[in-house]
N, C-alpha and C positions, 0 to 999 in steps of 0.2 A: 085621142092618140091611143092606136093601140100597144099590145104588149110587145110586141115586134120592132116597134118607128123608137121604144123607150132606150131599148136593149141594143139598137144600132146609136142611139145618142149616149148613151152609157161610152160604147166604145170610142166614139170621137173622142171625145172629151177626154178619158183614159191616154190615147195616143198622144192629144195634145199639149198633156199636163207633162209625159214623160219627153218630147219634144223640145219642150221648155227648159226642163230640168238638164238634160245632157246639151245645150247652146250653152246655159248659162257655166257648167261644167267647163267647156272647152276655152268659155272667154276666161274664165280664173286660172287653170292652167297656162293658156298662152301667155299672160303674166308672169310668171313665178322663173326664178334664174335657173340655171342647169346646175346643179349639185356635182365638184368635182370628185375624184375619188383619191383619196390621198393613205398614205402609210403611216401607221401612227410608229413613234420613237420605242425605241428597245428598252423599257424600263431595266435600271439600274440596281440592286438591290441595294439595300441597307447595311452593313454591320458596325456591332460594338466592337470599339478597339480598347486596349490597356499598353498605354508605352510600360517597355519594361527599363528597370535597369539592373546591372550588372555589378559585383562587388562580392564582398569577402560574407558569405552565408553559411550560419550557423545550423547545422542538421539537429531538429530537436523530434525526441521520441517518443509518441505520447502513447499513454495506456491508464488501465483501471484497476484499481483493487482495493482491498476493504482493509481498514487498521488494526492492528492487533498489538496486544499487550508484550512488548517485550519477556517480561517473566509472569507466570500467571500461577500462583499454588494453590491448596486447598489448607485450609489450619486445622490441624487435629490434633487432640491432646495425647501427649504418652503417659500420663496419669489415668485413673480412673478417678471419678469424685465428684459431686453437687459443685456446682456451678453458683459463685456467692457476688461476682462482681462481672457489668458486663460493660464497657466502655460506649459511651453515646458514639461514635466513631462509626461502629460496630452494626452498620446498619445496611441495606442494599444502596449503594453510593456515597458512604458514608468516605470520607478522607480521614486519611493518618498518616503521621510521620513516622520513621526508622526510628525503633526502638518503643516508640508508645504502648503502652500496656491496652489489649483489648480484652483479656477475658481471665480472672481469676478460679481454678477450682480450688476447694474449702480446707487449708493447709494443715487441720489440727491435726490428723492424721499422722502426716510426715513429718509433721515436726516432731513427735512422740518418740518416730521411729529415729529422727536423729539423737535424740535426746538417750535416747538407748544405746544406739551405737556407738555415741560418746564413752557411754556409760562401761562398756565392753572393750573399745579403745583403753581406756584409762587402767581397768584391772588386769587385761593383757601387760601393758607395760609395767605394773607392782610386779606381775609374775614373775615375766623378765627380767625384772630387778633381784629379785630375789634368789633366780636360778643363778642370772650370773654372778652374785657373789656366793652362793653355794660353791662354784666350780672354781670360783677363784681359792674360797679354804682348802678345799679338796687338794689345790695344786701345790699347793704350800704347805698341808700336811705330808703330798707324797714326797717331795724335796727334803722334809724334814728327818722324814726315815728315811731314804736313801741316800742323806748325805756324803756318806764315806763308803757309798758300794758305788761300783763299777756305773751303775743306773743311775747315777744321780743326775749328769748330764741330760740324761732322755727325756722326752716329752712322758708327760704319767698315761695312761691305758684311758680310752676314749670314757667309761664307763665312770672313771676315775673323776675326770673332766667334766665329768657331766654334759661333754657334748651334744649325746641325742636329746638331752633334758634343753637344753638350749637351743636348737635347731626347729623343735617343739615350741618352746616358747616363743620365737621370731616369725614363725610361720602364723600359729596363732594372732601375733600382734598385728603382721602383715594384711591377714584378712579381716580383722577387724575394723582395720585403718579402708579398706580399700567396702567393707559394707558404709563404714560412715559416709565415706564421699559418693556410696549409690545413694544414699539416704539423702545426703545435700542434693546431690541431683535432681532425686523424687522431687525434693521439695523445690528446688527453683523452675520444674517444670510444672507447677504448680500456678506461675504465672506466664502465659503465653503472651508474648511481645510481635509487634510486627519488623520483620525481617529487612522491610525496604520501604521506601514512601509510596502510598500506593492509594489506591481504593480497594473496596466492597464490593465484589459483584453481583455476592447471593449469602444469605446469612439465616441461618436455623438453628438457631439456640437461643436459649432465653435463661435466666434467672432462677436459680431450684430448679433448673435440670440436673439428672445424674448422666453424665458423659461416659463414653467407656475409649477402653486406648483404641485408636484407630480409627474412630470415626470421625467424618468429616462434619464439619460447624461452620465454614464459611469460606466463599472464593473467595482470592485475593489477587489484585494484579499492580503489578508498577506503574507507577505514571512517569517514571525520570525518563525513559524513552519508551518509543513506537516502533513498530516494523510495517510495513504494506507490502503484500506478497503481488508484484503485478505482472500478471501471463503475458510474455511477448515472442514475434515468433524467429525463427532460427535469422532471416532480414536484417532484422532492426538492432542484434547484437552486434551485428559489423560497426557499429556507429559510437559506439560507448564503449567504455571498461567497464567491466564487472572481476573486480579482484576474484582470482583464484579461477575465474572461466575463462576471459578473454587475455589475448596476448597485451605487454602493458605495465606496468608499475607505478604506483604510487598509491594517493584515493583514488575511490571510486569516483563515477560521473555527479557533477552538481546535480536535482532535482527541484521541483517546484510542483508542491503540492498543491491542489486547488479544492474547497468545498463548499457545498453550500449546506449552512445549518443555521437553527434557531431565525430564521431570514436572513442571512446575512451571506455574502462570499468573501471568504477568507483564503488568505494563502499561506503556506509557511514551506521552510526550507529543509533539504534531506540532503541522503549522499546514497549512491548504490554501495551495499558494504557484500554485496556477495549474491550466487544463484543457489538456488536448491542444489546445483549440481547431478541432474538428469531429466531427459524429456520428458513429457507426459504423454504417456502413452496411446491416449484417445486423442487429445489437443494436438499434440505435436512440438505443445509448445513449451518453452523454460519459466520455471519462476525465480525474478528477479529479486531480490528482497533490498526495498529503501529503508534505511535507518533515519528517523526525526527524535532529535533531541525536544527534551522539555515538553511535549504535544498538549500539556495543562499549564502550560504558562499563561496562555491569553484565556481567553472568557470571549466568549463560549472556547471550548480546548476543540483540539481532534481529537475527538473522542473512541475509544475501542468500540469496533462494530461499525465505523462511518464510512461510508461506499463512498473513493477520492479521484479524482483525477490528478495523473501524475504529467509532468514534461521534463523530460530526462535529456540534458545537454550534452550535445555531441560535437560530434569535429566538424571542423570550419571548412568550408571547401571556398575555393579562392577563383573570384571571377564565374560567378554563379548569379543566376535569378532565380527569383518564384514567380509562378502563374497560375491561375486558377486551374483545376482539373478541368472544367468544363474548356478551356483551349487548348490542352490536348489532341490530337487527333487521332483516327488509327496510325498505327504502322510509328508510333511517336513522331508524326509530324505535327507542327503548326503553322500556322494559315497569317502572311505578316500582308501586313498595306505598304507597299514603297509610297516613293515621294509622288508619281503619276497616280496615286490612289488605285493602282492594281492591286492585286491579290496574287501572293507566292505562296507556294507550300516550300518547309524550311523544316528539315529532317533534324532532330534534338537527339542528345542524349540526355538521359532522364536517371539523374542520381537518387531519388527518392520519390517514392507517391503518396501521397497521405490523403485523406479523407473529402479533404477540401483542396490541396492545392497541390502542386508539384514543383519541384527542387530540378533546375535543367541544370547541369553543368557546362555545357557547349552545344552549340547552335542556335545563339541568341546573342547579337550584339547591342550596347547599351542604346537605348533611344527607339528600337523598333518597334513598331505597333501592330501587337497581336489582336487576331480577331479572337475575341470572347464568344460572341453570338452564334448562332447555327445557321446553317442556309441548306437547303435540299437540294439546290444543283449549283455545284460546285466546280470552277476550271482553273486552273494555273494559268493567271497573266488577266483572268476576268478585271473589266473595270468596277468598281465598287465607290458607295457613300459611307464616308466614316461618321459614326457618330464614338466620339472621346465617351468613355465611362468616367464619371466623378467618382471622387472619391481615393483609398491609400490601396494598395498593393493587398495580398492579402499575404496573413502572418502563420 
């Protein structure tokens, strides 16, 4: 066979193969059903709901600020003098009671100088004693001779009296009475006391120092009460008293301090007792100042310097919810599910916004269920799936 008769059997065989293929093609299709065309269903979206409810809601105003020492001095001596006794007290953190002795300088000195002024005290008054009965013979010599002249009557001549000699000696006494009690004074400052119950903030003296007046030896602060200065802005004053700023009488607003320290979260109670009384200039905003009684009562205390959160109690608004911020919408509206599982938008007014949630005062009836969740296209009267969010309200 030649190359010709191969190349024409190549092709047969080629044709017949593909032949095959498209019969058998036809018979498996001519089986197979007609595929209708149908519309698939309009998906429905999802959202989270939160029923609300309605009732008597407390406006609370929250903010931050750092503790500080109600009274805070520095202890300096008004003596000069070596430094002989130092109280364990006496230390950076060290506690003391009102009145406690913290630091003696070395009294021999002043006692010396009392001991003198006594000393000068005491000859003053012999002098005085002696002038004034000088003036008393003097007066009763002059009476003697003038008995039966015209003068006997009169007072005798100042010089007579020994007046000036007397008015000398009172003066004299007076200043020596008034050096003795500088002298008692030196000396009782001699022992420096603490003034209030307090701590040690910072302490630089020791033992055989020589001190001089005026210089400082050591910080001191109170611990009977606290202050927290906390920036809030012109807002959130509508909401609270703050005596002597806001319209109002009586105390200030309750407070609720919160912190966390040594691991632990603690709270303790305040009261607003007043504002700085002017804005801040860059901020805009007011500082408020909380007054906390006793702040070293407990263990661990609120310590001066401790960064707090405060919640400052305000007025009650009546027939009020909360709802998360995130249901919110623009324009204050939000987005409720009736009983058909539509979707309404429902225009609120909005008495406070806070960070996480928001205060509606009307435009929310009790039992309506807001949408929480987000959706991208969005219609008034859309059908929707509710999914209920578990869980409380938020606070």
């Amino acid at each position: 066979m030649n190359r010709t008769k191969k190349r024409i059997l190549h092709v047969v065989i080629t044709l017949v193969v593909i032949a095959f293929g498209a019969a058998a093609f036809l018979v498996l299709t001519a089986g197979k059903p007609q595929l209708k065309r149908t519309k698939p269903p309009v998906p429905v979206p999802m959202v989270r709901t939160l029923i609300v409810k309605t009732g008597p809601q407390v406006v609370t105003v929250r903010g931050e600020g750092t503790v500080k020492p109600l009274r805070e001095i520095q202890l300096v001596p008004e003596v000069n003098g070596k430094v002989i006794y130092i109280s364990p007290a006496l230390v950076d953190g060290g506690g003391y009671k009102n009145g406690q002795l913290l630091l003696r300088i070395d009294p021999v000195d002043y006692e010396l100088a009392v001991t003198l002024a006594r000393a000068r005290v005491k000859d003053s008054e012999s002098r005085l004693k002696v002038t004034e009965e000088e003036a008393a013979a003097g007066r009763d010599e002059w009476r003697l001779l003038y008995k039966d002249s015209a003068d006997a009557d009169k007072e005798p001549p100042s010089l007579v009296a020994k007046e000036p000699q007397l008015a000398a000696a009172r003066a004299k006494l007076a200043a020596d009475r008034a050096d003795l009690r500088k002298a008692l004074l030196h000396l009782e400052r001699t022992r420096l006391t603490a003034p209030f119950n307090g701590r040690v903030s910072e302490e630089n003296v020791d033992v055989g120092q020589y001190v001089s007046t005026g210089k400082a030896l050591a910080s001191l602060f109170s611990t009977e009460a606290a202050e927290i200065i906390v920036p809030l802005d012109d807002a959130s004053l509508y909401w609270f008293y703050v005596p002597g700023f806001t319209p109002g009488s009586g105390p200030g607003a309750m407070v609720k301090v919160s912190a966390h320290i040594a691991g632990r979260a603690l709270t303790w109670s305040g009261r607003v007792v007043r504002a700085e009384g002017k804005l801040d200039e860059r901020t805009r905003m007011v500082n408020v100042v909380i007054y906390v009684d006793k702040p070293y009562a407990t263990m661990p205390p609120l310590a001066a310097g401790l960064f707090v959160t405060v919640q400052i109690r305000g007025r009650t608004l009546e027939n009020a919810t909360v709802i998360p911020r995130a249901a919110l919408r623009e324009d204050n509206r939000v987005w409720v599910v009736d009983r058909d599982s539509r979707l309404n938008f429902h225009r609120v007014k909005v008495a406070r916004l806070e960070s996480r949630h928001a205060i509606v005062s009307s435009g929310l009836e009790d039992g309506d269920m807001v949408v929480t969740s987000r959706l991208n296209v969005v219609t008034d009267g859309m059908k929707v799936r509710v999914v209920p969010v578990k869980g409380k309200e938020p606070s």
